[in-house]
N, C-alpha and C positions, 0 to 999 in steps of 0.2 A: 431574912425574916419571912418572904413567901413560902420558904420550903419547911421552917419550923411552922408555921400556921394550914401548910399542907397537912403536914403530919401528923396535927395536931386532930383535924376534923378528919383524916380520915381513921384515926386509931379510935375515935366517937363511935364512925360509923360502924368498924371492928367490934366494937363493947357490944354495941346496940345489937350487932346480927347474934351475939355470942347471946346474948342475956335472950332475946326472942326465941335462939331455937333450946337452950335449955328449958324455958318455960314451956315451948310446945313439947317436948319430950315426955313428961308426965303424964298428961293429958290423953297419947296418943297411947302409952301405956293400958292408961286405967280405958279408954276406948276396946282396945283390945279386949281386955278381962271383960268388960261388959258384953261386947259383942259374943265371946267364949260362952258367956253365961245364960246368952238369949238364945244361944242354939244349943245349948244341953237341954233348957227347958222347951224348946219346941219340940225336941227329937223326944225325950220321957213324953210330953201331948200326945205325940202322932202314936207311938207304942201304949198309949195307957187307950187312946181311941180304935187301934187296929186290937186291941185285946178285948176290949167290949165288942167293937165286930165280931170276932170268934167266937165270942160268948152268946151272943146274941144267935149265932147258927146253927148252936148246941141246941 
């Protein structure tokens, strides 16, 4: 009966880690793309403001 109720909580704790990192999965994902996103748009920034400096020395 100890070893059936071992097994039992720890195949729980098995679910639990399983169901947490699939949830983090997605998340960490779509972090990515956001992050990808914020540095396309600083990198177009700094080139749309280094092209107004050259403009501006014309």
């Amino acid at each position: 009966m100890n070893k059936l109720l071992a097994a039992l909580i720890a195949s729980l704790f098995a679910v639990g880690a399983y169901a947490t990192d699939a949830k983090s999965a997605k998340p960490a994902a779509s972090a990515a793309k956001a992050e990808a996103k914020a540095e396309k748009k600083a990198d177009a920034k700094a080139e749309k403001k280094e092209a107004k400096k050259e403009e501006a020395k014309k």
